[in-house]
KOLBAKE-625469 format. One record per residue: x, z, y of N, C-alpha, C in turn; residue in one letter. Coordinates in pm, whole numbers, padded with zeros to 5 digits, always signed. Layout:
BEGIN
XZYXZYXZYA/...
***
This chain:
BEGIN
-10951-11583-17249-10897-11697-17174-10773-11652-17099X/-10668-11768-17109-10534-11691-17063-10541-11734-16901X/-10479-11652-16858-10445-11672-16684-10350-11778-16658X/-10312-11816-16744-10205-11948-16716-10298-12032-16738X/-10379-12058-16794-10519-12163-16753-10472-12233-16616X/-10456-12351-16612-10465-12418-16460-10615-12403-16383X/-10713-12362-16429-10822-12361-16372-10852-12227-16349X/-10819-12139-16444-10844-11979-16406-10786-11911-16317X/-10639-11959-16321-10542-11911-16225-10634-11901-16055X/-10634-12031-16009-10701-12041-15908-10784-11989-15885X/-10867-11944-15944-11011-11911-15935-11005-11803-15893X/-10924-11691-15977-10856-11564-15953-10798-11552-15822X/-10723-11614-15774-10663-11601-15671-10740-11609-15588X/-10831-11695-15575-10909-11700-15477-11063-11589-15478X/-11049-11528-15571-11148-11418-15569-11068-11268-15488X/-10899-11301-15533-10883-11181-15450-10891-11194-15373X/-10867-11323-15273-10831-11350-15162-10974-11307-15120X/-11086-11328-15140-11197-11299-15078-11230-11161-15071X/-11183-11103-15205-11171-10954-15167-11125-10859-15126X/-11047-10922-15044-10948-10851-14944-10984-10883-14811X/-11052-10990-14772-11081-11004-14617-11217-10921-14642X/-11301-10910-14751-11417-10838-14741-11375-10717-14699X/-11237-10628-14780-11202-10510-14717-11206-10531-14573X/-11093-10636-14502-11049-10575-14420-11185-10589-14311X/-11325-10649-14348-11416-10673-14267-11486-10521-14279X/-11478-10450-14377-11514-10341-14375-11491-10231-14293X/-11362-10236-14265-11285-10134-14204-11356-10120-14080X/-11427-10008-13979-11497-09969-13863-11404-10019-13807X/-11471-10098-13647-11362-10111-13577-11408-09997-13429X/-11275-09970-13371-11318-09882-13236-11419-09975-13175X/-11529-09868-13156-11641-09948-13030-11646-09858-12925X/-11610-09850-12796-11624-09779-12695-11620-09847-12555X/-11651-09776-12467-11704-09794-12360-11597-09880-12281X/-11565-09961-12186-11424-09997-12077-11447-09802-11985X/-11306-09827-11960-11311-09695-11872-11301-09733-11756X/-11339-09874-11637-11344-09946-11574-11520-09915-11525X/-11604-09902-11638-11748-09927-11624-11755-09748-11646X/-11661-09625-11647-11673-09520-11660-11671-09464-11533X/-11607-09526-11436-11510-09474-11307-11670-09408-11261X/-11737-09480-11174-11866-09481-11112-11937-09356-11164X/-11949-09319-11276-12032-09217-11359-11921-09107-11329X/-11749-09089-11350-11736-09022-11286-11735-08947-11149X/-11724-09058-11109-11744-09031-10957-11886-08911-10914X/-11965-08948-10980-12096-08927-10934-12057-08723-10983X/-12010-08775-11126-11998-08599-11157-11929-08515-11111X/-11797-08581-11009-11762-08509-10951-11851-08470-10804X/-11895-08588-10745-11965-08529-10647-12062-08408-10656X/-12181-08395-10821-12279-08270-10858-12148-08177-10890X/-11987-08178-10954-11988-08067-10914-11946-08037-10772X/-11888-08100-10699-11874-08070-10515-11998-07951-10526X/-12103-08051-10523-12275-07993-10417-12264-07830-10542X/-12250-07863-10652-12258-07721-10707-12164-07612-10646X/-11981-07657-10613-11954-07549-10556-11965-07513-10442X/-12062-07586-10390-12107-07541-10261-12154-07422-10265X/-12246-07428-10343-12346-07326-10362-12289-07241-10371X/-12157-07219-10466-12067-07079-10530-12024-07064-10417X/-11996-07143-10308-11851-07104-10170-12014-07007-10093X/-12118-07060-10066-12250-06987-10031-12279-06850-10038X/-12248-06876-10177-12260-06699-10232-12193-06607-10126X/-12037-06655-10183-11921-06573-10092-11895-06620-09972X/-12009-06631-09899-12028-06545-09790-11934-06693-09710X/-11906-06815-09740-11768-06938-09679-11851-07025-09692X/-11944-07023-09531-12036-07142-09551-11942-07219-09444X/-11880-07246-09432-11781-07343-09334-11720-07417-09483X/-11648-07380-09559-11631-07465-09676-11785-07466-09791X/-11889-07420-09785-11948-07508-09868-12072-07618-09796X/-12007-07612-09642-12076-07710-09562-11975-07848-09586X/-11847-07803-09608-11731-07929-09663-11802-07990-09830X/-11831-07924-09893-11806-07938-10054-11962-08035-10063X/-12075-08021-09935-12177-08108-09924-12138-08224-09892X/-12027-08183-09769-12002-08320-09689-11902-08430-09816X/-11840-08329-09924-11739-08502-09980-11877-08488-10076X/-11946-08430-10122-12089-08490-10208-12080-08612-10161X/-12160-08624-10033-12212-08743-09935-12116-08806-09942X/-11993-08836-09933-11900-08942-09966-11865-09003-10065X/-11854-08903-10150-11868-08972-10288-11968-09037-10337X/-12099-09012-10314-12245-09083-10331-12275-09218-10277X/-12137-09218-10135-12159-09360-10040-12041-09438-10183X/-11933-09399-10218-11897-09480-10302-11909-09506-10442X/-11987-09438-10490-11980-09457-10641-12076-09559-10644X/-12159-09596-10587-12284-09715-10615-12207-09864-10602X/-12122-09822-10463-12081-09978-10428-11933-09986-10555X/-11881-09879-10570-11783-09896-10669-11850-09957-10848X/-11938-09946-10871-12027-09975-10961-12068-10128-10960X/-12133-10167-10828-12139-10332-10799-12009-10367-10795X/-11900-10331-10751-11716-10388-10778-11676-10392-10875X/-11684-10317-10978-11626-10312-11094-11788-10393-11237X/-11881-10426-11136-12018-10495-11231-12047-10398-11323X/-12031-10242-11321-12055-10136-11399-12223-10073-11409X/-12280-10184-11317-12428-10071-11307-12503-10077-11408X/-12602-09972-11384-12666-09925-11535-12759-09873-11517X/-12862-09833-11586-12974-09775-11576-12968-09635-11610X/-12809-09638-11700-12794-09501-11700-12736-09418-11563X/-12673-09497-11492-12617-09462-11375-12663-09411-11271X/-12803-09524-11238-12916-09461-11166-12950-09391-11208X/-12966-09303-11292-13065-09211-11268-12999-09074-11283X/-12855-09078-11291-12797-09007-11325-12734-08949-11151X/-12714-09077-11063-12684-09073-10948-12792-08979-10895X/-12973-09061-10879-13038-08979-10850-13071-08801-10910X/-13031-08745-11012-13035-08615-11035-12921-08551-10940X/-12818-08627-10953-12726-08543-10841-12770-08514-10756X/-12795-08662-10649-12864-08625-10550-12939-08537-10518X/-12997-08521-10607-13128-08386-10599-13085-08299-10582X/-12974-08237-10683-12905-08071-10682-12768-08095-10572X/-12703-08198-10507-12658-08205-10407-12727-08190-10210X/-12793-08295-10300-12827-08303-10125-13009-08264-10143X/-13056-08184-10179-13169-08128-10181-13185-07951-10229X/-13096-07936-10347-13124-07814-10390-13052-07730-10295X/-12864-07772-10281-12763-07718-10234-12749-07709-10120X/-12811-07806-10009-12841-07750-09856-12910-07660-09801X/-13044-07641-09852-13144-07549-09851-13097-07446-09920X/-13030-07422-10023-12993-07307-10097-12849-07236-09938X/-12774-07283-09912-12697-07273-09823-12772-07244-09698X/-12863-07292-09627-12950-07230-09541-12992-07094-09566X/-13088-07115-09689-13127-06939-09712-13045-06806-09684X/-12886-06888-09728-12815-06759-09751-12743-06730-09585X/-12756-06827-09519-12707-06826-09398-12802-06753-09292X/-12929-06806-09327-13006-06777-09240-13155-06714-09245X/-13224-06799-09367-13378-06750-09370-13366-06626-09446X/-13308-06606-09514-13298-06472-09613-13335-06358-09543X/-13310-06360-09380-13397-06251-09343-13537-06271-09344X/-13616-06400-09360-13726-06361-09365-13803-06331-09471X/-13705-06300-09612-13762-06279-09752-13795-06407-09779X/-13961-06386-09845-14045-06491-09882-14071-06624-09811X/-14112-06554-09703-14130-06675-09586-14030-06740-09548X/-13881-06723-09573-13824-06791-09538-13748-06866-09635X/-13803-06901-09765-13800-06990-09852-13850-07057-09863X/-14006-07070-09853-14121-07181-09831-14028-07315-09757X/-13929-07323-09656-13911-07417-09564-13779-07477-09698X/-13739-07408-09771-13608-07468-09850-13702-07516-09968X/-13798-07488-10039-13879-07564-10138-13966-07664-10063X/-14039-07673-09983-14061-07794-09892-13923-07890-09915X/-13836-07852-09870-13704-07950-09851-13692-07978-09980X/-13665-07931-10107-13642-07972-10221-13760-08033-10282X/-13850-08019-10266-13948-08095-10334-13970-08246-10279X/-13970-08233-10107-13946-08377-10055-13821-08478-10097X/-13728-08396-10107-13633-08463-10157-13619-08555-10314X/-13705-08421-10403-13745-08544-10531-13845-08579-10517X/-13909-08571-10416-14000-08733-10447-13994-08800-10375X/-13866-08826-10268-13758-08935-10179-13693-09005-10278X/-13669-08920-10383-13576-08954-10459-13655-09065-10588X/-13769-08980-10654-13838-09089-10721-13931-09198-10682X/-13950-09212-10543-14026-09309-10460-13906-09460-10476X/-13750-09400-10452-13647-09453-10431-13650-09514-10643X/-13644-09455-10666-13640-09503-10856-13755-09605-10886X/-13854-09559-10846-13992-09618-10864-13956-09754-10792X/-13911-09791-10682-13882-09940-10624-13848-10025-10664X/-13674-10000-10781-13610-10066-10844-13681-10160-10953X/-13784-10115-10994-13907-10165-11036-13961-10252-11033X/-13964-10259-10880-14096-10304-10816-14025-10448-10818X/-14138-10521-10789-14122-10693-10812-14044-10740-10605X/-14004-10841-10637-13906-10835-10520-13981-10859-10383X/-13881-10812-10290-13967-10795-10151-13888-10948-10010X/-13951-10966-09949-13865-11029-09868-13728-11017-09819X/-13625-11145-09814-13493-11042-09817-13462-10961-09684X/-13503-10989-09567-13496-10883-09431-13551-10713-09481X/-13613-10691-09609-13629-10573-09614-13534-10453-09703X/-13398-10565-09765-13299-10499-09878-13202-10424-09746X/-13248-10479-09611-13120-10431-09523-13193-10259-09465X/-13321-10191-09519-13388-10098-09499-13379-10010-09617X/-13377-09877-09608-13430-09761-09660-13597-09746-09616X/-13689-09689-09705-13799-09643-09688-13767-09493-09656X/-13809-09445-09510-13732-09306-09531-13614-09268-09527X/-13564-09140-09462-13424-09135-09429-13379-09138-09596X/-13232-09190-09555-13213-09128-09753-13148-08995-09747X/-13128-08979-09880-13113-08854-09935-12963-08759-09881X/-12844-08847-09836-12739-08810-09811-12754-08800-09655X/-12810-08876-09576-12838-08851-09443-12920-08708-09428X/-13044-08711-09538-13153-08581-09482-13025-08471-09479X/-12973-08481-09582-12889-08331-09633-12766-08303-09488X/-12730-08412-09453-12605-08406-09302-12720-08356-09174X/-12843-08444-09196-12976-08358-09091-12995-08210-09082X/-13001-08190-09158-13060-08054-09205-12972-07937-09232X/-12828-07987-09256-12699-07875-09183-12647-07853-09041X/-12763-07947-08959-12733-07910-08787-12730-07810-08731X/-12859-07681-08781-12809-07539-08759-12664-07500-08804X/-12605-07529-08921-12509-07474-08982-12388-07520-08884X/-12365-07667-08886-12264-07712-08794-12266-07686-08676X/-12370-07638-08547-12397-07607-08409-12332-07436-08444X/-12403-07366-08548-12336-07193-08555-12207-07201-08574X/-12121-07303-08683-12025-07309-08682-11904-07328-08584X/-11977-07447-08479-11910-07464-08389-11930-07347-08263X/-12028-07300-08287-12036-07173-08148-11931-07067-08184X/-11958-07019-08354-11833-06953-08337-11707-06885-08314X/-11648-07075-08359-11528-07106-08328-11522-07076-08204X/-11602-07142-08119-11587-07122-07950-11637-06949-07919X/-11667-06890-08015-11676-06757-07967-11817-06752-07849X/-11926-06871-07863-12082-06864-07797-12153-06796-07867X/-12130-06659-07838-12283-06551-07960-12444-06608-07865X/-12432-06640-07774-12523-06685-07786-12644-06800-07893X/-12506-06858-07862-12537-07019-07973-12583-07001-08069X/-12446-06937-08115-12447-06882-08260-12588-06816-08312X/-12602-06713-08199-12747-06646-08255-12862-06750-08227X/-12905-06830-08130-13016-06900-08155-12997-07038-08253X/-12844-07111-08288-12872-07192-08389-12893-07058-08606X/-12915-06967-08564-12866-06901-08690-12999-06833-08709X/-13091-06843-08592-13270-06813-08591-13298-06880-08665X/-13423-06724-08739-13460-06844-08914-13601-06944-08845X/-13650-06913-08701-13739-07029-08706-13666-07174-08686X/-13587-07183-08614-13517-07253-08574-13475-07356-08739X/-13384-07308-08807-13343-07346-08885-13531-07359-08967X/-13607-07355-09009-13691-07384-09048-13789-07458-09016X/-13776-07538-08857-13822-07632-08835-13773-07739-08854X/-13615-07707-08883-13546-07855-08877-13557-07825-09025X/-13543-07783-09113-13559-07789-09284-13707-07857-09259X/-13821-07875-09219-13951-07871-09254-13927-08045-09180X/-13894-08076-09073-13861-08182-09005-13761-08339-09070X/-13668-08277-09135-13612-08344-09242-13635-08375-09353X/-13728-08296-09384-13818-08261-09518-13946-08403-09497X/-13972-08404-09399-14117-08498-09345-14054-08630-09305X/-13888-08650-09307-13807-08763-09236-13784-08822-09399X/-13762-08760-09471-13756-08779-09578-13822-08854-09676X/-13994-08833-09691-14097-08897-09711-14165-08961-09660X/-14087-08975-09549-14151-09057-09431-14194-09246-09431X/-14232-09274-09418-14254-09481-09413-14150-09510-09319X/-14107-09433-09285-13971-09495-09141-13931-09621-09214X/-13896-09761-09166-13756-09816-09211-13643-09811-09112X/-13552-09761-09211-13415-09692-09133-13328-09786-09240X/-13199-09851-09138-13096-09863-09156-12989-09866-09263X/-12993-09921-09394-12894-09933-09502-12756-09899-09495X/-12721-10010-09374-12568-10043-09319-12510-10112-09493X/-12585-10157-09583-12529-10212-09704-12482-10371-09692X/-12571-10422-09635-12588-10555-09582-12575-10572-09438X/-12541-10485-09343-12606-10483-09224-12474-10535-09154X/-12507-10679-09050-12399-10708-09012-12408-10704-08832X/-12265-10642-08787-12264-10633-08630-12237-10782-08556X/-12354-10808-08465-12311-10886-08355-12160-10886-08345X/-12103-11015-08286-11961-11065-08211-11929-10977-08115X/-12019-10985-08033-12016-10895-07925-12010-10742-07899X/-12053-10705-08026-12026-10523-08073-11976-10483-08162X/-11858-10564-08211-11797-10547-08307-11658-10433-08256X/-11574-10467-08114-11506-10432-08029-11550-10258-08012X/-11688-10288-07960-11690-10138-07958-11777-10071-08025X/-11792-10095-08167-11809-10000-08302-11667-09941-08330X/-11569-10047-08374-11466-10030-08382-11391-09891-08297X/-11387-09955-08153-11378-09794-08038-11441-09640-08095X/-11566-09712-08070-11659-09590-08092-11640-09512-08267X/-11600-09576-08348-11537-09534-08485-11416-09415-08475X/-11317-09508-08436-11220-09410-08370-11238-09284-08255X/-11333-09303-08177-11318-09193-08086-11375-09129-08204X/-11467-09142-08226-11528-08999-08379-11432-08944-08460X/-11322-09021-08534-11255-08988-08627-11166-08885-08503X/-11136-08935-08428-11022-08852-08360-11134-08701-08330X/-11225-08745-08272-11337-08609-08278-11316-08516-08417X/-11360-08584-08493-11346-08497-08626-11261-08455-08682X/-11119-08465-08648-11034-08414-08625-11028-08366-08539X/-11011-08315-08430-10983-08231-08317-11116-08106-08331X/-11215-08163-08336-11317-08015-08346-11437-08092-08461X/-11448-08093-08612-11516-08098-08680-11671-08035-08662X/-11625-07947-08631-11809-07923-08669-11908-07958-08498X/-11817-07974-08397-11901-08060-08318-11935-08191-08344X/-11818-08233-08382-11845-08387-08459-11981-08433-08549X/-11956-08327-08618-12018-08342-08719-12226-08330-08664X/-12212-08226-08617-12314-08208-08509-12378-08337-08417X/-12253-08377-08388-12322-08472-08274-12362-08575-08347X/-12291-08615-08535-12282-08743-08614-12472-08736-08609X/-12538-08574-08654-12665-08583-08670-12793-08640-08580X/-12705-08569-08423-12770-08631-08310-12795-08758-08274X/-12695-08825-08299-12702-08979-08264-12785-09062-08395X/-12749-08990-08546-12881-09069-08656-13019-09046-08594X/-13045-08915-08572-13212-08918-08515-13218-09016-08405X/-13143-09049-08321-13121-09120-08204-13136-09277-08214X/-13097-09299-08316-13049-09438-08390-13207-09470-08453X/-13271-09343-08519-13398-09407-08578-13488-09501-08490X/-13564-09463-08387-13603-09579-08321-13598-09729-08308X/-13415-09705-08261-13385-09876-08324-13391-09946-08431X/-13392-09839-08513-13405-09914-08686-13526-09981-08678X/-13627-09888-08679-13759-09927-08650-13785-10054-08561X/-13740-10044-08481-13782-10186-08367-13695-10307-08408X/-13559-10264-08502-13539-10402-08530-13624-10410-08703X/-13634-10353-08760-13718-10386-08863-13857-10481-08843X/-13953-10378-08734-14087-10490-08663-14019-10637-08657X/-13911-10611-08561-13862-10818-08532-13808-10896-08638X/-13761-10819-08698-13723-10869-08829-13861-10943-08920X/-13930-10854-08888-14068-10873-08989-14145-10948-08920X/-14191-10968-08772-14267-11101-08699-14188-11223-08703X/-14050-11232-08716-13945-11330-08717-13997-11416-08880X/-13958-11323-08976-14052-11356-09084-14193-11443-09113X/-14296-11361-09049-14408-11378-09042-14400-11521-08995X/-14305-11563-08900-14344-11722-08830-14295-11811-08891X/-14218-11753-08967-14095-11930-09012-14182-11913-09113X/-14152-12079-09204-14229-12077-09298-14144-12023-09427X/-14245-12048-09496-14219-11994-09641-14088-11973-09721X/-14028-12118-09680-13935-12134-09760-13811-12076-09678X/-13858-12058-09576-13718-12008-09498-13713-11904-09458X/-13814-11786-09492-13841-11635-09514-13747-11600-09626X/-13812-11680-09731-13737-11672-09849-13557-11668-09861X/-13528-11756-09809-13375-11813-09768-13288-11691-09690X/-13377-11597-09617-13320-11548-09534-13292-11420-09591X/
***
């Protein structure tokens, strides 16, 4: 049959035509990730390696910088979650990837930094207080995984942590480090020698360790909004710190710990009112709230 056929012609043509979009449907196309929904996951890896070179600055003997390399951990950990809800990047891979950091940041790498600072004179015994701390910490940490889970709670309780969290215990529990640091500087061997006592430092590892797993409800600050009236002087009180932490850091930093233990109480007492406030309205307006 000849191709000049008025009926074949067409037919033909239209078979290549089909067999050519079949190619081009063939062809793989790039499938990959937005690097928008990547940011967050980096973030996080840079913070495990921070808390890792902590550990290395530890070794050599520069615990004033690997008390820094904890502290941008903890900063980076405050932003990669909320950068994750901004960019709608969260994930299940994220969590849990966040929480392992956490662990070898602010659980393995503080206590590892203690030892070398301080308990190491007591050998054996003075490790027991840094595995206490790390073990509380992962199971702060999977108590915290295990929730996400959980079927939903009233909304006055999303503005709570169960338990200090994980980036606070770890700023707790470098208070020996930051008080020796700052005696130091000021040239107080006194100080220095009783914040650098391995009991000392091993009550507050064992203390943070128990703040940790604790039922406390403490303070989010995720949702948490300031009164009219104390907005003026958060604001103040923000700035006098920053100017603190600049001018003498590791008192700052010191005193940042003093005033969280200080602060727990109130968490607590506004959580109770929060929760009888609850208890009275009705149903639908527990709910609402």
């Amino acid at each position: 049959m000849s191709d000049r056929n008025p009926i074949v012609s067409p037919i033909r043509r239209l078979q290549g035509q089909l067999k050519g979009r079949l190619r081009r449907r063939a062809r793989p196309r790039f499938a990959g990730l937005s690097f928008n929904r990547m940011i967050p996951n980096l973030l996080t890896m840079l913070g495990l390696c921070s808390g890792l070179t902590g550990m290395r600055l530890a070794l050599e003997g520069r615990f004033g910088a690997a008390a820094v390399a904890i502290l941008v951990a903890a900063v980076i950990d405050g932003l990669d979650g909320r950068l994750a809800r901004l960019l709608k990047a969260t994930s299940r891979f994220g969590a849990e990837f966040d929480s392992l950091a956490d662990f070898v940041c602010f659980g393995v790498a503080p206590a590892f930094i203690l030892y070398l600072w301080s308990l190491q004179a007591w050998h054996g015994y003075g490790f027991m207080p840094c595995l206490m701390f790390a073990v509380c910490m992962a199971l702060r940490l999977a108590r915290f995984n295990a929730a996400l889970d959980a079927p939903p709670h009233a909304a006055y309780t999303y503005n709570f942590f169960t338990g200090v969290p994980a980036p606070a215990g770890a700023v707790l529990v470098l208070f020996p480090l930051f008080l020796g640091l700052e005696a130091q500087s000021m040239h107080w061997d006194w100080l220095l020698a009783a914040a650098r006592f391995p009991a000392v430092v091993a009550v507050v590892l064992i203390g943070s360790a128990l703040l940790l797993v604790s039922t406390l409800p403490v303070w989010s600050f995720k949702n948490f909004k300031v009164p009219t009236r104390f907005v003026l002087p958060t604001l103040l009180g923000t700035g006098l710190f920053a100017a603190l932490l600049v001018a003498d850091p590791w008192a700052a930093l010191a005193a940042a710990g003093l005033v969280y233990l200080a602060m727990l109480p109130f968490s607590t007492r506004s959580f109770h009112a929060l929760r009888r406030a609850a208890e009275q309205s009705p149903p639908g307006d527990a709910d609402a709230g």
